[in-house]
C-alpha positions as CSV (number, residue, x, y, z in Angstrom):
1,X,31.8,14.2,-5.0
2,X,33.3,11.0,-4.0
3,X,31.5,7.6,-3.9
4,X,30.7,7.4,0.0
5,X,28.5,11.0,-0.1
6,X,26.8,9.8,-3.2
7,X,25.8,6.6,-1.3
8,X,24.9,9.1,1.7
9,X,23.2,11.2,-0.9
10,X,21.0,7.9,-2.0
11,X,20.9,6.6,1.2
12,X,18.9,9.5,2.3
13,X,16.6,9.9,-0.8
14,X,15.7,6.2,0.1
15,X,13.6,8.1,2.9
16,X,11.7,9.8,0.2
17,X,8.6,7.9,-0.3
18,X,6.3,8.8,-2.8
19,X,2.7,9.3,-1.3
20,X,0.5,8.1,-3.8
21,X,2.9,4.4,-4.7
22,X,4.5,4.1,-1.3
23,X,8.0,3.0,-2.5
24,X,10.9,5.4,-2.0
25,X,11.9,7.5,-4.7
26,X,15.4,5.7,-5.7
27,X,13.5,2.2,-6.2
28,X,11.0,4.6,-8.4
29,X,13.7,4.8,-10.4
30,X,12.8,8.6,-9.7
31,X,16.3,10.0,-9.2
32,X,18.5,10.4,-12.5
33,X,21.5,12.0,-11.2
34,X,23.1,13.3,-8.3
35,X,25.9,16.9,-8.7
36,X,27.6,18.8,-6.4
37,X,29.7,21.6,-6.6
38,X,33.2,22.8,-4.4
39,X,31.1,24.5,-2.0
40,X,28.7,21.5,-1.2
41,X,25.8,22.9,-3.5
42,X,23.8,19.9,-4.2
43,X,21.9,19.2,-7.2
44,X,19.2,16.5,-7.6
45,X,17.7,16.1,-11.1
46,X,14.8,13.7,-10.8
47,X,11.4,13.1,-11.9
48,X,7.7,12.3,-11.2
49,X,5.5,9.3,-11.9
50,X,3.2,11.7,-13.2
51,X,3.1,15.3,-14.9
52,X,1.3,17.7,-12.3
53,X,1.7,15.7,-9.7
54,X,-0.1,17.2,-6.9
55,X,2.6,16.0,-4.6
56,X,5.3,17.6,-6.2
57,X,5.8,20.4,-3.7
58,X,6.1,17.7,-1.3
59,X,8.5,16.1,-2.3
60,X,10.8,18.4,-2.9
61,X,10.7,19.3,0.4
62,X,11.3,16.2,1.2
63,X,14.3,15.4,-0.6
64,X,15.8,18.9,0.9
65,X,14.7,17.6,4.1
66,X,16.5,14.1,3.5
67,X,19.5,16.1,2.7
68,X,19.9,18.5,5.3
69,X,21.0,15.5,7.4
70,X,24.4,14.9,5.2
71,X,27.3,17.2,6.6
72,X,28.4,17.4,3.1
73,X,25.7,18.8,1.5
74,X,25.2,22.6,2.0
75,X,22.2,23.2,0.1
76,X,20.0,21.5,-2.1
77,X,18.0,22.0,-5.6
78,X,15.7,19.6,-7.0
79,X,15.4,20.0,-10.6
80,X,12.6,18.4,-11.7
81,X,12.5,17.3,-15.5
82,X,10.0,15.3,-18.2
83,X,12.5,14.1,-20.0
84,X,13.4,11.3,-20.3
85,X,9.8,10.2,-19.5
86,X,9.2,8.1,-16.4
87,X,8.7,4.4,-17.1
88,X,8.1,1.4,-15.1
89,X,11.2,-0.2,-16.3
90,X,13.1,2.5,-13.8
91,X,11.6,0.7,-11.7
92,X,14.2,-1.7,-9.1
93,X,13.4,-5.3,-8.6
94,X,12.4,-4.4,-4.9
95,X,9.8,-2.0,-6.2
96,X,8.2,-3.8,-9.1
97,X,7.8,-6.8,-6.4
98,X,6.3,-4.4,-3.8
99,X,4.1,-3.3,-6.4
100,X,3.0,-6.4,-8.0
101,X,4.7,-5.2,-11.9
102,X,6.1,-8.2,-13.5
């Protein structure tokens, strides 16, 4: 996958905002990587702020939606994984600002 899908990629899971913080899922720090195969099968492993987040089904289908838009990307799987663990330093600048975190 060159550079300017992976930017399409994370331009569009900037649209993903999670419900409960209100800051998109990249600033979250949410999203640890981005693969996708030969045929445009796309994989996105991220996590949540929170185990059993009742949300979750949400957003998936929200980053699927988010990616359905990139000509690219043929289909999408959200893996979802604990580890490693969510922290606030994942955080970007933009979202600890937005969310008063020094």
């Amino acid at each position: 996958m060159d550079q300017e899908v992976k930017d399409s990629i994370m331009g569009a899971l900037e649209l993903v905002v999670d419900p409960e913080l209100g800051i998109d899922i990249v600033n979250l720090g949410l999203v640890y990587d981005i693969e996708m195969d030969e045929e445009g099968n796309t994989t996105v492993t991220m996590t949540l702020t929170t185990m059993g987040c009742p949300l979750a089904g949400t957003i998936v289908d929200q980053v699927k939606t988010a990616l359905d838009e990139i000509p690219e990307v043929k289909s999408t799987d959200v893996n979802i994984v604990w580890n490693p663990p969510w922290t606030k330093d994942r955080m970007s600048r933009y979202a600890k600002i937005a969310l008063g975190i020094r």
